[in-house]
C-alpha positions in Angstrom: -82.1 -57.7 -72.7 -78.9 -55.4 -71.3 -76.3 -54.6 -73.7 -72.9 -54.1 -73.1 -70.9 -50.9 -74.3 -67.8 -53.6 -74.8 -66.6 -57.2 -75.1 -64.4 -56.1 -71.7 -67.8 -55.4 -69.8 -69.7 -58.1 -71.0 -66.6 -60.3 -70.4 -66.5 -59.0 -66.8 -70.0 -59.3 -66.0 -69.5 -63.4 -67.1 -66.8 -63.5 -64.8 -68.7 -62.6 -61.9 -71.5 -64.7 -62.3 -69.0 -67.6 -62.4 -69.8 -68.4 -66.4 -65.8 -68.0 -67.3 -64.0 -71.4 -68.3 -60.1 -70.6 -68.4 -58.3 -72.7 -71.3 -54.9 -73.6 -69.7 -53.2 -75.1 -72.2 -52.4 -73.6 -75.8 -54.8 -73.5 -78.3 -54.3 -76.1 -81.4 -54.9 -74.5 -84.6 -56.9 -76.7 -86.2 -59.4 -76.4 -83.1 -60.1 -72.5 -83.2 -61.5 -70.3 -80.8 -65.0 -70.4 -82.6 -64.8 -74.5 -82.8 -64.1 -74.2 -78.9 -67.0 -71.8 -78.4 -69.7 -73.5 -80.7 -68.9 -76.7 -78.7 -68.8 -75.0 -75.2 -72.7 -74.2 -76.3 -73.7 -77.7 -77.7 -72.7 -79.1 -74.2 -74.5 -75.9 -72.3 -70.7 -75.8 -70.5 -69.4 -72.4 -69.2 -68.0 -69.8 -71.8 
């Protein structure tokens, strides 16, 4: 497994695989970021 020295790189590296989902509307508050993520995984959609 390859680790990352920082979220940036690791962020990056996503990126360039094509594994990056852009959000383009304002996040609601009641669904947060994690809520978003954990979801993103159950439906094996990008990150």
């Amino acid at each position: 497994m390859k680790y990352y020295s920082d979220l940036h790189s690791f962020i990056s590296v996503l990126d360039a695989m094509g594994d990056i989902m852009n959000a383009h509307r304002e996040v609601d508050d009641d669904l947060k970021r994690s809520a978003i993520t954990c979801r993103s995984y159950e439906i094996q959609s990008r990150a």
